[in-house]
ZAMARGU-4260 file (C-alpha; in steps of 0.2 Angstrom, whole numbers, plus 5000, padded with zeros to 4 digits):
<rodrens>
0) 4171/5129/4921 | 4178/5127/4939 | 4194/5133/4941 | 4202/5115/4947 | 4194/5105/4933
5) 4200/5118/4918 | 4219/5118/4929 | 4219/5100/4931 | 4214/5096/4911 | 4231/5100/4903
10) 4247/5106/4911 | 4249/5120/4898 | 4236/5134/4894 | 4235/5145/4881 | 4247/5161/4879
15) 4233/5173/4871 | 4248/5185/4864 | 4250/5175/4850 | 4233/5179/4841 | 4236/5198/4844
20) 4239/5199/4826 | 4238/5215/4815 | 4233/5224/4830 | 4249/5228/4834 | 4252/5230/4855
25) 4261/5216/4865 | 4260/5202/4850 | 4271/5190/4840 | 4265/5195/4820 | 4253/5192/4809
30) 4239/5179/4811 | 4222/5183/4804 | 4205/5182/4811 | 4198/5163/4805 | 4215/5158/4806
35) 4214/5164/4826 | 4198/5155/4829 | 4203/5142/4822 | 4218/5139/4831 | 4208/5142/4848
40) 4194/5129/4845 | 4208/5117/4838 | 4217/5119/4855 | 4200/5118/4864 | 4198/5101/4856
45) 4214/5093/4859 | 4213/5096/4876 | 4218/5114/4881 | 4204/5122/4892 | 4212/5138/4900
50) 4214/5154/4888 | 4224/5167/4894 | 4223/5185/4884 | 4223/5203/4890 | 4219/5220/4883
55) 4238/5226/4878 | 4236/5209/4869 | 4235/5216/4852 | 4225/5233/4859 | 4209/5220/4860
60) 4212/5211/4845 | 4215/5197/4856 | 4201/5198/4868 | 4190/5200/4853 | 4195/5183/4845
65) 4195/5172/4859 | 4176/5179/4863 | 4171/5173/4845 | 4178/5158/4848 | 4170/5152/4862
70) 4153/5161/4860 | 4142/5146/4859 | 4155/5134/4871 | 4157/5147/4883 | 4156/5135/4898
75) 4168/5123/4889 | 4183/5133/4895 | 4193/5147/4904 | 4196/5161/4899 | 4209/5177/4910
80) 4211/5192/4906 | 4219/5206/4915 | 4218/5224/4918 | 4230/5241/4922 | 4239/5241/4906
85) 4230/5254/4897 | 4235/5265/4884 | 4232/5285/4875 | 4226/5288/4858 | 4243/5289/4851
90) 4245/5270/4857 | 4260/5275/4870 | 4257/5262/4885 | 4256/5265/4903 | 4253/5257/4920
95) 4238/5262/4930 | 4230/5251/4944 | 4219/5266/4950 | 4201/5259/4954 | 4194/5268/4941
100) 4206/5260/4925 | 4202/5245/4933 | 4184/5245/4933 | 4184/5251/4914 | 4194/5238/4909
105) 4184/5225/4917 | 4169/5232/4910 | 4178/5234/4893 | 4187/5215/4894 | 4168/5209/4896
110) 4164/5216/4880 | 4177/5211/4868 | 4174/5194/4878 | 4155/5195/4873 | 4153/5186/4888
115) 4144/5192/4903 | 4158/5185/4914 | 4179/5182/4917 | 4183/5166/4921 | 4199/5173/4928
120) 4203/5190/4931 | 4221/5197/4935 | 4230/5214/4940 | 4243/5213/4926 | 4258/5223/4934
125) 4263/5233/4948 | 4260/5251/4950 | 4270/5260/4961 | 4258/5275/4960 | 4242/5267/4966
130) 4237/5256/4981 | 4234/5239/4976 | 4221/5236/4989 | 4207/5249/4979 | 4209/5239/4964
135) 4205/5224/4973 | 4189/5234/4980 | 4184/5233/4961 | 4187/5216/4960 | 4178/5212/4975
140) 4162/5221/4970 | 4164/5213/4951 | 4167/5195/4960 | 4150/5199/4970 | 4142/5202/4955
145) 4145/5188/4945 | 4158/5197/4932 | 4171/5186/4939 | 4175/5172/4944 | 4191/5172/4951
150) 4204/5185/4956 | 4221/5184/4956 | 4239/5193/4952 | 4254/5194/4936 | 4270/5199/4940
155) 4269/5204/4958 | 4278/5205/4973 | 4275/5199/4991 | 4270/5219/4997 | 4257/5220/4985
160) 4253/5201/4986 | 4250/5205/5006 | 4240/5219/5004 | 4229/5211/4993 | 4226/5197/5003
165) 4219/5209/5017 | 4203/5214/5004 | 4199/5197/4995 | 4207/5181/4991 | 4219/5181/4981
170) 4217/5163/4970 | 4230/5164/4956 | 4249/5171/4955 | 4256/5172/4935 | 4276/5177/4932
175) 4287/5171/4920 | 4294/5155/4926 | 4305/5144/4917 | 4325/5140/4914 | 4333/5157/4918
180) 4318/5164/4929 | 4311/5156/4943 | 4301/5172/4953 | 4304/5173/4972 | 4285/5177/4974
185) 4284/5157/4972 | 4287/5154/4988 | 4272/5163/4993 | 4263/5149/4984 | 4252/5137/4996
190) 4239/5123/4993 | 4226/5134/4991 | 4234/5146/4977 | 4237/5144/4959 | 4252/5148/4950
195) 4253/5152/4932 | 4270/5152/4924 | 4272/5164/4908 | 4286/5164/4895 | 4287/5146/4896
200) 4299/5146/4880 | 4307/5162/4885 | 4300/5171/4867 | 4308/5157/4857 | 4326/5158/4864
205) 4322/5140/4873 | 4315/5131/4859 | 4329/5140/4846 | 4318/5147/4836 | 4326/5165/4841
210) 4345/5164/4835 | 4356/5177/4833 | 4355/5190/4819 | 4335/5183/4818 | 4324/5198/4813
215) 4306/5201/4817 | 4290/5206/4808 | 4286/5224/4811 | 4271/5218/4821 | 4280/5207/4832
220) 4284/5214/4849 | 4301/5208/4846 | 4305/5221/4832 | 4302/5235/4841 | 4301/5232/4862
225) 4313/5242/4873 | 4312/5227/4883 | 4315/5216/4871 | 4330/5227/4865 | 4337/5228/4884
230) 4334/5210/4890 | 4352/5197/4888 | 4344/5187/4875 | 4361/5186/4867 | 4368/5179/4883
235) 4353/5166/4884 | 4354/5162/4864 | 4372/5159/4866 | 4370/5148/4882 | 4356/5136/4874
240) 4364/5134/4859 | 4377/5123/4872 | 4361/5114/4878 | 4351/5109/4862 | 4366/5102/4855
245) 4367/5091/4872 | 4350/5088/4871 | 4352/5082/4851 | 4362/5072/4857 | 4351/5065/4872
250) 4337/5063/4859 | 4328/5077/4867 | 4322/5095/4860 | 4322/5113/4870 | 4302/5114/4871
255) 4303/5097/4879 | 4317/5102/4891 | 4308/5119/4895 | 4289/5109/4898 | 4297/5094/4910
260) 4309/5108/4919 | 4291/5117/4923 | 4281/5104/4926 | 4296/5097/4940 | 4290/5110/4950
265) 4275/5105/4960 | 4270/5123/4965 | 4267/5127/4947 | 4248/5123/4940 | 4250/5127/4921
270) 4262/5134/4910 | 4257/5147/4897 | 4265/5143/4880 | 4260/5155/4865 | 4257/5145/4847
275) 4252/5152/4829 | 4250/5136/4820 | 4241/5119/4822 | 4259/5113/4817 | 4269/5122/4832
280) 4252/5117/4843 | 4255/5097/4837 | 4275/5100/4840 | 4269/5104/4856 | 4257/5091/4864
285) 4270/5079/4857 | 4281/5085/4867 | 4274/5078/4879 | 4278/5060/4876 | 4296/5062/4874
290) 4301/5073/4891 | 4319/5071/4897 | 4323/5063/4915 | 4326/5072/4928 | 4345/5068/4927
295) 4346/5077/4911 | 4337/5092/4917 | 4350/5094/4929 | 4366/5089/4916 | 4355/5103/4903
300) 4354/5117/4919 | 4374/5114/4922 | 4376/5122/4905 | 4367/5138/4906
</rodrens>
């Protein structure tokens, strides 16, 4: 699928963590194979055409699903993936962009894909250990050879976004982005570049799905994440329960304050959103026909 058409088919895309299920890694619980598949085709049909997933997502498990899923529609949609999170026997994660993780990862992604190329394919973090410009080397020789289509970046910043712009084009930029991050690497964004925005919902703390005192399954990142552990979600929890009792009151819902607050932003193309359900992914697309003014996005941001 061209990369303008899948961009332009929905505002939101597919937050591939969510079908990480039982194999553990970056993931949000449970959630079984056919229940996986399901989920993705539904999403597929109701308009969603670009699939975001990476190896960390569930050591595979993720990667594996989505390739099942759109085995005979593969053309139908967009699938990105991501490489330089890898990870020992002993399942203890680390960071490594060096040429040669890279290129094994690719070569791996394509597999658990079972597809012979990667719509999309995206250094996932910064590694302060390895020059950015050899993996992109990779990804040039990949892009030449049909693996992938695209190239792009996650969570970057403007020295390595620069230094990979001297090897190949860089055509997509992903950080989180919503009501209490908006990256400085967005004003790098021009005509010709993409910008993905992850965490849309902030892991639940937007939508107030995560409260205080809430507890995880033992699979979900959530449970068990140092990040998660470090981050303020208490200050965030405590500051949107002030705003979704204004929105109650406005008629209006956090996932539909946190999609109109993105999509006011003209720099950003799509917003990843992760769902387990057809119910949350319904909840969702009707969103869409009840998004708050602009006048009470700014009254909702004046809380926070």
């Amino acid at each position: 699928m061209h990369i303008k058409n899948a961009f332009q088919a929905h505002s939101i895309g597919f937050g591939g963590a969510s079908i990480s299920g039982e194999g553990k890694g970056y993931g949000f619980g449970p959630i079984s194979e056919t229940n996986s598949i399901d989920l993705l085709n539904e999403s597929l049909e109701k308009g969603i055409k670009v699939f975001d997933t990476a190896p960390i997502y569930g050591f595979g498990t993720s990667e594996v699903r989505m390739g099942k899923a759109f085995a005979k529609c593969r053309e139908e949609v967009f699938i990105c993936s991501k490489g330089g999170i890898t990870w020992d026997q002993n399942k203890r994660v680390d960071i490594d962009n060096s040429p040669q993780t890279i290129r094994r990862m690719l070569e791996s992604s394509l597999k658990s894909l079972d597809s012979d190329y990667i719509d999309l394919y995206m250094i996932h973090w910064p590694d302060p250990r390895s020059d950015i410009r050899r993996a992109i080397e990779v990804l040039a020789r990949a892009k030449e050879k049909g693996k992938i289509n695209h190239i792009g970046l996650c969570n970057t910043n403007q020295e390595d976004f620069l230094k990979a712009q001297e090897i190949e084009k860089i055509e997509v930029l992903q950080s989180e982005f919503n009501l209490f991050n908006k990256p400085e690497i967005l004003e790098q964004i021009k005509d010709q570049i993409y910008f993905m925005g992850w965490g849309t919902l902030d892991k639940g703390i937007i939508s107030g799905r995560v409260t205080l005192g809430r507890t995880f399954d033992p699979l979900d990142a959530r449970s068990w994440a140092p990040w998660w552990k470090k981050s303020p979600k208490n200050q965030k929890i405590e500051k949107m329960k002030k705003v979704l009792s204004f929105l109650k009151e406005k008629g209006h819902s956090g996932t539909e304050l946190a999609l109109a607050y993105n999509n006011s932003f003209s720099k950003l193309s799509l917003s990843l959103v992760g769902f387990r359900n057809s119910q949350q992914l319904d909840s969702l697309l009707k969103s869409f026909d009840n998004l708050p003014t602009s006048e009470i996005i700014d009254e909702a941001i004046q809380l926070l």
